[in-house]
C-alpha positions as CSV (number, residue, x, y, z in Angstrom):
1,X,29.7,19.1,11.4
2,X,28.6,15.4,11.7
3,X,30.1,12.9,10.7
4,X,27.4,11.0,8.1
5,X,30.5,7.8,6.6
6,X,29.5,5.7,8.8
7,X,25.2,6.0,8.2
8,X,23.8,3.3,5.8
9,X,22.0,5.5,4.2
10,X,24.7,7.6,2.8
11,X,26.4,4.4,2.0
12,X,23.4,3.2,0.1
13,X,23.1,6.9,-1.9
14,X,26.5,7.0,-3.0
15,X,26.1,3.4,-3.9
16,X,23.4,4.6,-6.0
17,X,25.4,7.7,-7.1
18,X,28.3,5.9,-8.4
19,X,26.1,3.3,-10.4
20,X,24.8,6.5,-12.6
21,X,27.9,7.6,-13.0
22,X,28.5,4.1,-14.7
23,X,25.1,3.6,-16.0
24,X,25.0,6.8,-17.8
25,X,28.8,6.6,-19.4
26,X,26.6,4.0,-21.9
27,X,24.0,6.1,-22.8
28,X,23.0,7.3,-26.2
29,X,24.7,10.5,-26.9
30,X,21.2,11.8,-26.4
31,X,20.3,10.7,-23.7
32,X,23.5,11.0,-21.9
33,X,23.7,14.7,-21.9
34,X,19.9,15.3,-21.4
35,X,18.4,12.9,-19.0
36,X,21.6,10.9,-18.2
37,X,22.7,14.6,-16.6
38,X,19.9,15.0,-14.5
39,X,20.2,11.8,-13.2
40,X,24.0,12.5,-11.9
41,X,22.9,15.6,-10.7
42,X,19.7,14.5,-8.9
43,X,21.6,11.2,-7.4
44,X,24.4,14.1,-6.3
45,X,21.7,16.2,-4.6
46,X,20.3,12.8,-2.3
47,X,23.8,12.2,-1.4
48,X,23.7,16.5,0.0
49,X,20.6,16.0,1.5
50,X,21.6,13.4,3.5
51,X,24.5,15.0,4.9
52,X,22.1,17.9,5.4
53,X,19.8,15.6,7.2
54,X,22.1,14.2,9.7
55,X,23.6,17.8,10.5
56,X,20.1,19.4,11.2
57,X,19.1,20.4,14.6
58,X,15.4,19.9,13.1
59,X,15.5,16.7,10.8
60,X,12.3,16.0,10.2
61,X,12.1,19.0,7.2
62,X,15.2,17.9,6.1
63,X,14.2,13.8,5.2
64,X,10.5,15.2,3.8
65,X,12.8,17.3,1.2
66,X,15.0,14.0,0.8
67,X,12.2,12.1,0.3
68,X,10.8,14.9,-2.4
69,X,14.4,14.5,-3.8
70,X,14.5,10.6,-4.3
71,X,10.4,10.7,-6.1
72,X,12.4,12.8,-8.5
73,X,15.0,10.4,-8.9
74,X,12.6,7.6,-9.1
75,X,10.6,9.4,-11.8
76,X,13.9,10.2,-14.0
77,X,14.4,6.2,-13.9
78,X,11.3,5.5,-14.9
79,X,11.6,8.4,-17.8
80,X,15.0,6.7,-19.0
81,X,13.3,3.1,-19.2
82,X,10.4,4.8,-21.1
83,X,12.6,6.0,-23.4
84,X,14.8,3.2,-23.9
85,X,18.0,5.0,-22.2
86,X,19.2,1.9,-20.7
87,X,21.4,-0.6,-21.5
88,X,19.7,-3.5,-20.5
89,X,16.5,-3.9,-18.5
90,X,18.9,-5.6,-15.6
91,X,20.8,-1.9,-15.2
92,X,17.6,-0.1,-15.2
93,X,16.4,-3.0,-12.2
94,X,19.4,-2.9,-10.7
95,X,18.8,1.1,-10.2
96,X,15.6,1.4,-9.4
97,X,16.3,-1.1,-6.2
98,X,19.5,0.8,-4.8
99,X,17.3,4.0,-5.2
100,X,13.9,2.3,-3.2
101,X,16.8,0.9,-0.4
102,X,17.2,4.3,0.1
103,X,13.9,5.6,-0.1
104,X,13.4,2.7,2.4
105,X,15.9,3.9,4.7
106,X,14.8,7.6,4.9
107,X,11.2,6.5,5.5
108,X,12.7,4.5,8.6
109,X,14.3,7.8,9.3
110,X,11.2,9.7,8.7
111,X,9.5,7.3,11.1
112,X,12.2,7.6,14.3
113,X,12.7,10.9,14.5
114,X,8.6,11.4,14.2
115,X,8.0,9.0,17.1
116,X,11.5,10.9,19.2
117,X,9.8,14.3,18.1
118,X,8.2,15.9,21.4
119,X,4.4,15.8,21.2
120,X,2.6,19.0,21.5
121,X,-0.7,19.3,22.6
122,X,-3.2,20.9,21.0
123,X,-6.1,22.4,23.5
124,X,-9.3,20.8,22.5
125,X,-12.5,23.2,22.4
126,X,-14.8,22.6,24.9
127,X,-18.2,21.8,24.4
128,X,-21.1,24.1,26.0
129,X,-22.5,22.3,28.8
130,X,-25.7,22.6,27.5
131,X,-27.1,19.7,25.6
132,X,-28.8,20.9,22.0
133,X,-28.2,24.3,20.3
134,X,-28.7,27.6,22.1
135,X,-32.0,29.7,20.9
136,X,-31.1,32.9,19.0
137,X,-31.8,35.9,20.8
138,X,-34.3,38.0,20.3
């Protein structure tokens, strides 16, 4: 397996991870067992993916599922400011920025191993070497 400590990425998830943890320990009753679980359990999941990620063969499926995974996280903040889950607006701030330094970091990801992907040609049609349409027959 691949070793994934040492990739800023992680780093930055777990970062992210641990501060729900935190965040969600002061949530209304409510709102802790409701949204505050889906947001451990979605903030678990990016932390998974990106071990995933960096143990794939094929990456590229892997960060588009990761990035899939962090809209969802991204949406569940949003959801818990709507709704008045948070604290203060300074915890909610706080994150939503470790979650886009992530998202940041899988798009640069995303990026390199698109442009280290092998490019595969696709044969072009070719074009009759008449000029105009052909006449129907008959």
């Amino acid at each position: 397996m691949a070793r994934y400590e040492h990739l800023p990425i992680y780093k930055a998830a777990l970062d992210a991870a641990v501060h729900f943890e935190q965040v969600v320990a002061g949530f209304s009753r409510y709102h802790k067992y409701s949204l505050g679980t889906e947001l451990r359990q979605a903030s678990r999941e990016v932390i998974q993916q990106v071990i995933r990620a960096n143990a794939a063969r094929e990456r590229l499926p892997q960060l588009l599922k990761l990035r899939d995974d962090l809209e969802a996280v991204l949406v569940l903040l949003r959801l818990a400011k709507e709704v008045k889950a948070f604290k203060s607006f300074q915890s909610y701030q706080h994150a939503a920025e470790l979650v886009v330094s992530v998202c940041r970091q899988n798009e640069g990801w995303i990026k390199s191993v698109d442009q280290d992907a092998p490019r595969t040609s696709v044969p072009r049609r070719r074009e009759s070497s008449g000029s105009g349409p052909r006449p129907a027959p008959g």
